[in-house]
N, C-alpha and C positions, 0 to 999 in steps of 0.2 A: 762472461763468467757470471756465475750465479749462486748464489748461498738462499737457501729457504730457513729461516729465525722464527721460534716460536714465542708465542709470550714471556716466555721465562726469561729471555734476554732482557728484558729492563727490569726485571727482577735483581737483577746484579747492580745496574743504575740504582734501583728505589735503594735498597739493603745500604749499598756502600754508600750514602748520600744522606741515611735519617740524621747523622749527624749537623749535616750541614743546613737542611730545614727545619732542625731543631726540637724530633717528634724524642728525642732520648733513645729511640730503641737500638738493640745491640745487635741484635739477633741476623745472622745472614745464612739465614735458612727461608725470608721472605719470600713468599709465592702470593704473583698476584692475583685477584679473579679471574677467573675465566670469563670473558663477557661471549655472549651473543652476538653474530655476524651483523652490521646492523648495514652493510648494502652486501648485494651479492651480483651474480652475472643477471644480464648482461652491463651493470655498470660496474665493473671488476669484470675483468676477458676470463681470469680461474675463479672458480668459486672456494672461496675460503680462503684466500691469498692474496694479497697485495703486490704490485708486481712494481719497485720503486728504479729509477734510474740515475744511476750517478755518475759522475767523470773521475775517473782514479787517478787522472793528474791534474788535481785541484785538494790536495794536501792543506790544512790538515781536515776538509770538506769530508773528503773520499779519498783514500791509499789505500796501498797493500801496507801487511805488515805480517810476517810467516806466511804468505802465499796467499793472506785472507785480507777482503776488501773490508775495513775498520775507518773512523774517523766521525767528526761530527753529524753529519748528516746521515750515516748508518744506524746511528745511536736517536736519530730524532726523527727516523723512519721506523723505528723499531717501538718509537712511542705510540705516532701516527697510529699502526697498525695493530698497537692494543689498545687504542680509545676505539678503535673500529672493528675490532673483536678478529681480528684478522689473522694470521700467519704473513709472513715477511719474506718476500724474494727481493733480493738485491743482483739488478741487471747494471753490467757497464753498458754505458753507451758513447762512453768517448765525448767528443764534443759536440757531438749532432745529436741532442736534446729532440730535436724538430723529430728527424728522421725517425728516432725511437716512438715518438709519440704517433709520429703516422703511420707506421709499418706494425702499429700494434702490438710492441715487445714488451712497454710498458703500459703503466695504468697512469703514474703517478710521475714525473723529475724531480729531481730536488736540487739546487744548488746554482737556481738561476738569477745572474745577476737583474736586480732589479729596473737596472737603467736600461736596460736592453729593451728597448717599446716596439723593438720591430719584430720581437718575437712571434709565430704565426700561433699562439699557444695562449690559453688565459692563462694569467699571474695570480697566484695570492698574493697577501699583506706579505711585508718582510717579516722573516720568521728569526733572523740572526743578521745584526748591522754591520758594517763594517765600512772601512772609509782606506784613504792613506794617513797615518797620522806619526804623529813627533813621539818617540819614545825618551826618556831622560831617567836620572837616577833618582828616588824616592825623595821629594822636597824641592825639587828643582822648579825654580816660577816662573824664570824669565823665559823669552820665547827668543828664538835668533833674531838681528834684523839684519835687509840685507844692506850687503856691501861690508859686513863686520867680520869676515870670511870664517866664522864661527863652523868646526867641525863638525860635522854632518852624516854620518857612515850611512850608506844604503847601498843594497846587493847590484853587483855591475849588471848594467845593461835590463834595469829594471824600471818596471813604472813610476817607484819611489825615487828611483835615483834619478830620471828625468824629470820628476817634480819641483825634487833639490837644485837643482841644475837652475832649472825655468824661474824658479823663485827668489834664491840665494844667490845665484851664480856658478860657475864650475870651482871656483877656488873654495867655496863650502865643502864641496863632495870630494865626501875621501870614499871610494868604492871598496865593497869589501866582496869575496869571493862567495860570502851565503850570510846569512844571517845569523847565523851561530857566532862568524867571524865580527859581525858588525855588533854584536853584543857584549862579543870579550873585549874588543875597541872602547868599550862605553866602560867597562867595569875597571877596563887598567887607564884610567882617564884619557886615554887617546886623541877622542870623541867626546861632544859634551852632548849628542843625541844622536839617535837613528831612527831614519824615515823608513816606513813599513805599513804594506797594510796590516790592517790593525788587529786583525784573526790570525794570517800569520805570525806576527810580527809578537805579541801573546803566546802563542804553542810554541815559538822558537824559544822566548825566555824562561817558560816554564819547562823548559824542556832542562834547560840547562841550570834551572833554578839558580838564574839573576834576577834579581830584583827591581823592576822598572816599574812606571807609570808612564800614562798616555798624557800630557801636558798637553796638545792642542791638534789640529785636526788641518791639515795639508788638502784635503777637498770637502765639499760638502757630504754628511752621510747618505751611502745609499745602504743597499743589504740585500742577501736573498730568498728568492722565492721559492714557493710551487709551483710547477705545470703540470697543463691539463688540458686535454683535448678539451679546442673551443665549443665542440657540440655536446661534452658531458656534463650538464649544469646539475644533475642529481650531484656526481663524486664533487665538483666545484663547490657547490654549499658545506659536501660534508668534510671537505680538508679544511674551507673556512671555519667551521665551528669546532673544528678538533686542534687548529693551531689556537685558537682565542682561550680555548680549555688549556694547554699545556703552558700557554704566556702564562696565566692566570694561577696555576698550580703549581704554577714553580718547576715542571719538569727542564724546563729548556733551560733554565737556568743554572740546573743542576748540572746539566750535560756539559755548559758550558767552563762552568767551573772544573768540571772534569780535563775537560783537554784544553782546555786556557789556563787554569789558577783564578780567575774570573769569570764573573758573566760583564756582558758586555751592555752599556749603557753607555750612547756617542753624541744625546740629543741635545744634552747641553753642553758640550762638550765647548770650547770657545775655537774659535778658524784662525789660520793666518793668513794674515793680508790679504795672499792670492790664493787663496783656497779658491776653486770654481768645480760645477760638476763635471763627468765628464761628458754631459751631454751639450754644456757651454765651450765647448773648445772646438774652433772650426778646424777643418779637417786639415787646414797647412801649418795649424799652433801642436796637431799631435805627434808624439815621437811616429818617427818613422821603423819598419818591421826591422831589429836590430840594434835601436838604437831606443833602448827605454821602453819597447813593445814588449817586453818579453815579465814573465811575471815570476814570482818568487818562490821560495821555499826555505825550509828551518832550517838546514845543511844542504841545499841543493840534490833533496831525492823526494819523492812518496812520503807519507807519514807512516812512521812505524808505532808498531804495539809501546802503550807503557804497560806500567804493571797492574792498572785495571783492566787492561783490554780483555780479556779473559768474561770478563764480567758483564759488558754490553756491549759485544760486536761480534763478528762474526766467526769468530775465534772460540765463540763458546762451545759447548758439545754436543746443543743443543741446535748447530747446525749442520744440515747436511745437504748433499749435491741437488739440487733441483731433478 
């Protein structure tokens, strides 16, 4: 599936967000420059288009929401390819990243985990962090320790919840059916926190507009990337200088506040105990497919539209069928 996005889609981003960088302005009628194409074919396969690739079940990354593929990485592909003077295609590719990039469907992925090193693709810099981490209610200092059977809510049969498990013990984890569930848990004091990665675990709360804080950090931070055909070092330099411009500008931040209630910052965040990455866990300490392999969601579907969505994704009207 495919949506082509012209510049005006982060027009909705800038507009709805002066508030939050502070510039005063009201106006949402902003339109931004038009810039100049600044690579073209053959480093982009169409010319005047960016051809981006995303996995639509990696929520709130990439989803549908009204039939239209929306979420963070739409919204920071859509920045991408107005620092590059570009037009916006957004291609699913499922989970084979690799395979899009070599069968030439894409130009560009987005939404690759950073830990991943066997990837056959160069990587950027992490453009958006994320970890598994302790959510609790606004004030909350102490951290669990184990053996204190201290409750714990994380989505059954997830990475969070096997963390719980491996760290605290099973009598910690109280499994909840999604994370919407593992939230109301925390809010009717059920739960005195819930383990989540930390992007999810954010778009879940905010969705529901509970009130939490990240109190500590259940692994080391990693985050994700960009890919990129390892032989394109021309488009490799220019997604490098176009994320370092959007850190730096505040876009990404904006975006993130949009579909989190926050931006994300995990660097100093403090660990516990047994925080490790997952690239420290040998292969017989990892859950097995079924049992803690499996990964999460805010009610256990896609992310759907909020009520910006309209405004930077692909929901706008400003896209149409490739």
């Amino acid at each position: 599936m495919k949506k082509r996005i012209g510049a005006a889609i982060m027009a909705g981003v800038l507009a709805a967000s002066f508030a939050l960088v502070g510039t005063g302005c009201s106006s949402t009628n902003y339109q931004p420059e038009l810039k100049q194409p600044v690579i073209n074919t053959p480093t982009i396969k169409q010319a005047g288009t960016l051809r981006v690739g995303v996995d639509t079940n990696k929520s709130p990354l990439a989803g549908k929401g009204n039939d239209k593929i929306i979420g963070i990485d739409v919204d920071i592909a859509a920045a991408i390819a107005d620092e590059l003077g570009l037009k916006l295609s957004i291609v699913e590719t499922g989970s084979d990243p690799q395979a899009a990039i070599d069968e030439g469907r894409v130009d560009i992925v987005m939404g690759v985990d950073g830990s991943e090193t066997d990837a056959g693709f160069w990587l950027s810099s992490e453009y958006l962090p994320t970890a598994i981490a302790l959510f609790a209610k606004p004030g909350t200092k102490e951290m669990p320790t184990k053996g204190s059977s201290t409750k714990i809510a994380a989505q059954v049969s997830s990475k969070s919840a096997w963390a719980v498990s491996n760290e605290y013990g099973d009598a910690s984890l109280e499994s909840a059916t999604n994370l919407g569930d593992a939230f109301n848990q925390l809010e009717a004091d059920k739960v005195k926190y819930v383990a989540s990665d930390a992007i999810i675990g954010l778009y879940a709360a905010h969705r529901q507009g509970v009130d939490v804080s990240i109190i500590a950090l259940m692994s080391k931070p990693s985050g994700y990337c960009v890919g990129v055909s390892l032989e394109n070092k021309e488009l490799q330099d220019q997604i490098s200088d176009v994320l370092k411009t959007l850190t730096s500008n505040g876009i990404i931040d904006v975006i993130e506040k949009k579909w989190l209630g926050a931006s994300l910052n995990l660097k100093d965040m403090q660990l516990t105990a047994g925080a490790v990455t997952a690239s420290a866990i040998s292969d017989s300490q990892k859950p097995a497919e079924g049992d803690g392999a499996e990964g999460e969601g805010a009610e256990g579907q896609a992310a759907e539209g909020e009520g910006a969505e309209g405004e930077a994704s692909a929901s706008s009207s400003d896209a149409a069928a490739a």
